[in-house]
One Martini backbone bead per residue (centre of mass of N, CA, C, O) as a GRO file, in nm:
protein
  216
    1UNK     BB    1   0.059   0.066  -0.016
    2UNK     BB    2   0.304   0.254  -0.016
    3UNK     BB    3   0.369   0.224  -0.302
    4UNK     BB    4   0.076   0.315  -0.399
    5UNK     BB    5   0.135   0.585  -0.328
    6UNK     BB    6   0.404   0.669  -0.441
    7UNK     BB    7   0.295   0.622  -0.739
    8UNK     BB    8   0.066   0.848  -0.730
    9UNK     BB    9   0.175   1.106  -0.599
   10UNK     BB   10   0.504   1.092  -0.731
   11UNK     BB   11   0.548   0.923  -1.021
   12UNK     BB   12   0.323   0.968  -1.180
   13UNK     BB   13   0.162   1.125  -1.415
   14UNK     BB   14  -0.007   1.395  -1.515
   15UNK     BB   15  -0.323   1.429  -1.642
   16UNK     BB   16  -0.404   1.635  -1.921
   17UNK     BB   17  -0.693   1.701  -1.884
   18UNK     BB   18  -0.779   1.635  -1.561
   19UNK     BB   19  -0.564   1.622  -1.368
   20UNK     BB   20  -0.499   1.504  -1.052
   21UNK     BB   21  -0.774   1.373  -1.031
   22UNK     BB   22  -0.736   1.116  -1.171
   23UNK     BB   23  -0.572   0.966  -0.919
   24UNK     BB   24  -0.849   0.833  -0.816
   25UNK     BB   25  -0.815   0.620  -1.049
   26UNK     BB   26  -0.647   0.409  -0.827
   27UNK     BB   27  -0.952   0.380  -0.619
   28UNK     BB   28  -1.155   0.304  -0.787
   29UNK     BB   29  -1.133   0.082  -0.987
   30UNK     BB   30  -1.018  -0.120  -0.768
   31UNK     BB   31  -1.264  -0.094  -0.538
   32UNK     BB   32  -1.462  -0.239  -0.804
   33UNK     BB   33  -1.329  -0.487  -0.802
   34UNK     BB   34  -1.337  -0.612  -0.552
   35UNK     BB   35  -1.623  -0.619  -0.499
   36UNK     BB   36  -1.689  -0.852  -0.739
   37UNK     BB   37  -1.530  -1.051  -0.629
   38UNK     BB   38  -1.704  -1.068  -0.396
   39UNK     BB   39  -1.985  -1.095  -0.470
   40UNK     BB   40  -1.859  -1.388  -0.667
   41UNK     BB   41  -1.772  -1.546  -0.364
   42UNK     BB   42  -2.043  -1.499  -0.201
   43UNK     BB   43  -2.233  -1.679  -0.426
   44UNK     BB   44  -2.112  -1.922  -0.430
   45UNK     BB   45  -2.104  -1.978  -0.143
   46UNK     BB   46  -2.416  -1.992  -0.115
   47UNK     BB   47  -2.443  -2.234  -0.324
   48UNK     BB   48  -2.297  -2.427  -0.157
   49UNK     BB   49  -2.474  -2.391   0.085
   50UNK     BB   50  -2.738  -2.520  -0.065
   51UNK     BB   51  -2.630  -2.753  -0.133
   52UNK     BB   52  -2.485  -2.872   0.203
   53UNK     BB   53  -2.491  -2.728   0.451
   54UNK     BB   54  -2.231  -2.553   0.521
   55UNK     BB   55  -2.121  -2.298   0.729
   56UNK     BB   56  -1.842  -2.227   0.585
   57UNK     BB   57  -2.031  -2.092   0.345
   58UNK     BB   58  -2.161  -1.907   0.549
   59UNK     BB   59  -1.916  -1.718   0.645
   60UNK     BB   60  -1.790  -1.641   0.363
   61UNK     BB   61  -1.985  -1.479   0.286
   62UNK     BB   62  -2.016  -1.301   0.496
   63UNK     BB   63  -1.723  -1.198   0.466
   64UNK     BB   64  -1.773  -1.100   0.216
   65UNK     BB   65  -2.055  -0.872   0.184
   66UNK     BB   66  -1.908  -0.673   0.333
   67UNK     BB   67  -1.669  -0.614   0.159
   68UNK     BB   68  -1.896  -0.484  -0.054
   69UNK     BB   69  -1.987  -0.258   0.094
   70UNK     BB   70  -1.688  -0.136   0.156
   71UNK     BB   71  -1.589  -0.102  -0.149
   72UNK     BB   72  -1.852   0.021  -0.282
   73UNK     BB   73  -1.828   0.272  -0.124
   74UNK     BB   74  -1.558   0.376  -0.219
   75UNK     BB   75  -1.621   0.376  -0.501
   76UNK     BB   76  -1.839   0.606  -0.452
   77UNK     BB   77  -1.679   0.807  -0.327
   78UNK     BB   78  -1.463   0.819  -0.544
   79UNK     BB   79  -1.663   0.890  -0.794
   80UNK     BB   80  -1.753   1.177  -0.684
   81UNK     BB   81  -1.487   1.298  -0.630
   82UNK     BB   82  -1.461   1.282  -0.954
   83UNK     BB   83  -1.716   1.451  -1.086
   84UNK     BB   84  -1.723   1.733  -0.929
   85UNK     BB   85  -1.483   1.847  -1.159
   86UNK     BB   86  -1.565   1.710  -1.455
   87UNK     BB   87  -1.914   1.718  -1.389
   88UNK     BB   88  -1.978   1.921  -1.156
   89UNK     BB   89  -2.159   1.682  -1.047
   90UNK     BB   90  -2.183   1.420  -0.782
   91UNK     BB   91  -2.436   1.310  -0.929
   92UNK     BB   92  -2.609   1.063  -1.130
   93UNK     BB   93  -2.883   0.873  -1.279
   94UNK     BB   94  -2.738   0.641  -1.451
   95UNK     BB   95  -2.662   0.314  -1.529
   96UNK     BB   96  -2.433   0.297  -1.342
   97UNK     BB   97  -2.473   0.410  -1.080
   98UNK     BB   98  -2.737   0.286  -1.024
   99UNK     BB   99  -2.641  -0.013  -1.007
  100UNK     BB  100  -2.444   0.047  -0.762
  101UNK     BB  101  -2.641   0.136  -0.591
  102UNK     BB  102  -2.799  -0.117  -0.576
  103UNK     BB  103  -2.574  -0.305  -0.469
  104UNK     BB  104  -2.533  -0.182  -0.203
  105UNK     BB  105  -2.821  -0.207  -0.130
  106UNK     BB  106  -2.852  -0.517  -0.117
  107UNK     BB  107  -2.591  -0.563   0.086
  108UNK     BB  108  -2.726  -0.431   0.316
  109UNK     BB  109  -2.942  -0.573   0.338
  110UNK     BB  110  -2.824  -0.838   0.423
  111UNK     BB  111  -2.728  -0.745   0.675
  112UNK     BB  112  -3.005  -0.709   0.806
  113UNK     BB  113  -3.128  -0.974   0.733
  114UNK     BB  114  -2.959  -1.137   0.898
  115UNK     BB  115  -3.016  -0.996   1.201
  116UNK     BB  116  -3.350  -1.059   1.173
  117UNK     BB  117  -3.306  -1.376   1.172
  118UNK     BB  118  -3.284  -1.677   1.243
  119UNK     BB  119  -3.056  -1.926   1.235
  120UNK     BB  120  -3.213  -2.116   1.067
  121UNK     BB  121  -3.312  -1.902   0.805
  122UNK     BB  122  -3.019  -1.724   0.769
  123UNK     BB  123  -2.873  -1.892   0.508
  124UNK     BB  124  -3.113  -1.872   0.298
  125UNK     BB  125  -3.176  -1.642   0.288
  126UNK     BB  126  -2.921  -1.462   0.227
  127UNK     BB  127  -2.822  -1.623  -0.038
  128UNK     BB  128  -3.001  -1.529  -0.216
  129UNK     BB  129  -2.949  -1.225  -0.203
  130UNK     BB  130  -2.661  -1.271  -0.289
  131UNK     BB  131  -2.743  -1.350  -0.556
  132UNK     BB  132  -2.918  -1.133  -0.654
  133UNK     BB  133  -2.620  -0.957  -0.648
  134UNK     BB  134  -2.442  -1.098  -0.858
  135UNK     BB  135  -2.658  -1.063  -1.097
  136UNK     BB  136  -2.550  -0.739  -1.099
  137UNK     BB  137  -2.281  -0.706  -1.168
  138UNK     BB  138  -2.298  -0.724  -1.519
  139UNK     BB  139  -2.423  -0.454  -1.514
  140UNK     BB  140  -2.231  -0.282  -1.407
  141UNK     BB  141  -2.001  -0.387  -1.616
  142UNK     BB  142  -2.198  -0.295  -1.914
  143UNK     BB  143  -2.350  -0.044  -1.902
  144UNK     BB  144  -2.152   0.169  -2.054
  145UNK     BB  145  -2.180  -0.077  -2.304
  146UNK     BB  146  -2.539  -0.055  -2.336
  147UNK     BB  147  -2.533   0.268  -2.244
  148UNK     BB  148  -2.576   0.580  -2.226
  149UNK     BB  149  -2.360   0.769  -2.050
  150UNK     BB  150  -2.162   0.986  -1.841
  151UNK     BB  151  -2.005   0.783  -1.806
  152UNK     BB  152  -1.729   0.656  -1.924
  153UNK     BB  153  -1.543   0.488  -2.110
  154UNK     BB  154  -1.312   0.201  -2.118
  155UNK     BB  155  -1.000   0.221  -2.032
  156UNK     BB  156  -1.024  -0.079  -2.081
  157UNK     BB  157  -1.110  -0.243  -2.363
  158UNK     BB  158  -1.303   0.035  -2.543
  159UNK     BB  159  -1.087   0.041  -2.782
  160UNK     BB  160  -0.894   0.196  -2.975
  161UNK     BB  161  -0.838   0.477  -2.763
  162UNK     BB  162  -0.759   0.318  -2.527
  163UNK     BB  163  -0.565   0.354  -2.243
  164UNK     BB  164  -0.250   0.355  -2.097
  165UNK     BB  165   0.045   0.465  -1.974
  166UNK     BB  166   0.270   0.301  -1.856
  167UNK     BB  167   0.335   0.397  -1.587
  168UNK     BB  168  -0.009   0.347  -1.515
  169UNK     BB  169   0.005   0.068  -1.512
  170UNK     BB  170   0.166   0.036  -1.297
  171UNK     BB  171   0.002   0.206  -1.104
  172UNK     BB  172  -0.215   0.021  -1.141
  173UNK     BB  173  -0.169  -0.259  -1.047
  174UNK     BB  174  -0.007  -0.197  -0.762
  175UNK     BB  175  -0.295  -0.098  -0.666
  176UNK     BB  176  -0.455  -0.349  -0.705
  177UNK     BB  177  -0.266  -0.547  -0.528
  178UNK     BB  178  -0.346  -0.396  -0.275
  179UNK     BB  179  -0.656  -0.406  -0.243
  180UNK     BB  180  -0.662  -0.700  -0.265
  181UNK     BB  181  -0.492  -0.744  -0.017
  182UNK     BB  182  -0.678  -0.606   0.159
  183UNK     BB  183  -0.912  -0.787   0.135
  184UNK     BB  184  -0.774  -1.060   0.227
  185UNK     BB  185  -0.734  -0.960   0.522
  186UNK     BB  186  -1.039  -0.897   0.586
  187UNK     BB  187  -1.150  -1.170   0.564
  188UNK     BB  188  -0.936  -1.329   0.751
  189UNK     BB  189  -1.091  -1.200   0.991
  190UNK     BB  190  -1.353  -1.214   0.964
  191UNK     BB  191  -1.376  -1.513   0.955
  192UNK     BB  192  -1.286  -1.568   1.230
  193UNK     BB  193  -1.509  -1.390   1.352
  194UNK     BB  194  -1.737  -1.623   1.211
  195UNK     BB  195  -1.639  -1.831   1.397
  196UNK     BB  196  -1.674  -1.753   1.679
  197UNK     BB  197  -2.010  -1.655   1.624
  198UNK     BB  198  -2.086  -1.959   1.634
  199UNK     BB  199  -1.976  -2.075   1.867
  200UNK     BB  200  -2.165  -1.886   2.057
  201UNK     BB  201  -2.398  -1.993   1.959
  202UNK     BB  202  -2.421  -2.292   2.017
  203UNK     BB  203  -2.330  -2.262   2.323
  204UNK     BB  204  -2.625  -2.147   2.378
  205UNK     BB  205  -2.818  -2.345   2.265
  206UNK     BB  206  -2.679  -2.567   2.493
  207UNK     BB  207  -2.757  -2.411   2.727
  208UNK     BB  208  -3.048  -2.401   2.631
  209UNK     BB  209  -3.114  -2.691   2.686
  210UNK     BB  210  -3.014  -2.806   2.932
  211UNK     BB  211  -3.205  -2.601   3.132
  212UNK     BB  212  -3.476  -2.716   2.967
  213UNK     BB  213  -3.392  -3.042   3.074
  214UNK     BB  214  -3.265  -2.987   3.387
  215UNK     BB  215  -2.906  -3.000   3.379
  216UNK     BB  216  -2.875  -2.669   3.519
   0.00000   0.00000   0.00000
C-alpha cells in the first residue's frame, strides 16, 4: 500500500486532461474490482452453502458480502469525489452509477435481513440475496457499454482509442494488487470473526438445551 502511494501522489505522470483529480482511479477502479470478486466469491459461496448445507460457506458468504458493502462504498465515493470537478455534479443517476447504488443497497439489505432472521432461517434468507447480488453485478460492469451514460467509456479495453501510458499501467497494476491484498487481509480477519460468531451460537444453543432439559 505504501508502493501504491508513492507511485500514485508522486511517481505518475499527471493526466493531461483532467489533471490531478485523474488519481483517484487508482482508488475507484481498485476498489469497484475487489467489490465484484467479493460479489461473486459471497455468491458461489452461497450457492455451495444451498447445496451442502455447510456452514463454512456461509461464513466466508458472510465474510465476502460485508466486503461489498466497504469496497463499493469507496468505489461510490470516490467516484463522486472524482465527478464533482469533471462534471460539476457528485452524482447522476445513469445506468452505471444507478446499478452501483443498487448493488450497495442490495448487500446493505442483507447485512439487515442477516441480523433480523432466526439462526435456522438465516443461511438461505440471506444466500438468495447474495446471489440476486451476484447478478447485478455483470449488469454493472456491461452498463457504460450497453446504454449511453455520462459515466466515461472502458479505460481498458473499450475500442480503439482506449488505453494507459506505461507509467500508469504500472501505478495502476501496483494499486490493484495493494486493495486486492487489502481485501485478503480483511477478510482473513472477518472468517475468523464469523467463526468465533457460530461457536458463541452453538455454545449458547446447547446451555439453553440442557436447562431446558433440567440438566443445569
Amino acid at each position: 500500500m505504501l508502493a501504491a502511494l508513492y507511485l500514485i501522489f508522486l511517481w505518475v505522470p499527471t493526466e493531461a486532461t483532467m489533471g490531478i483529480v485523474q488519481r483517484i482511479f487508482y482508488f475507484h477502479v481498485p476498489a469497484a474490482a475487489v467489490s465484484f470478486t467479493a460479489a461473486f466469491t459471497g455468491g458461489i459461496a452461497s450457492i455451495l452453502y444451498l447445496v451442502k448445507r455447510d456452514s463454512k460457506y456461509d461464513d466466508l458468504s458472510v465474510a465476502a458480502n460485508e466486503s461489498v458493502v466497504l469496497f463499493g462504498s469507496i468505489n461510490i465515493v470516490m467516484g463522486s469525489m472524482w465527478a464533482k470537478p469533471i462534471w460539476g455534479i457528485w452524482w447522476t443517476w445513469d445506468a452505471r452509477l444507478t446499478s452501483s447504488f443498487i448493488l450497495l443497497l442490495i448487500y446493505a439489505s442483507y447485512l439487515v435481513v442477516r441480523r433480523a432472521t432466526t439462526a435456522e432461517q438465516r443461511g438461505v434468507v440471506c444466500a438468495v440475496i447474495c446471489i440476486l447480488g451476484m447478478l447485478d453485478v455483470p449488469l454493472v460492469y456491461m452498463s457504460n457499454r450497453l446504454f449511453r451514460t455520462q459515466h466515461p467509456a472502458p479505460v481498458m479495453g473499450g475500442g480503439e482509442n482506449s488505453g494507459l501510458a506505461p507509467q500508469m499501467w504500472a501505478t495502476f497494476g501496483v494499486s490493484m494488487a495493494a486493495m486486492f491484498l487489502l481485501w485478503w487481509s480483511i477478510m482473513r480477519i472477518r472468517l475468523r470473526v464469523a467463526r468465533l460468531d457460530r461457536g458463541v451460537e452453538d455454545l449458547t444453543r446447547r446451555t439453553h438445551e440442557l436447562v431446558d432439559a433440567g440438566a443445569v
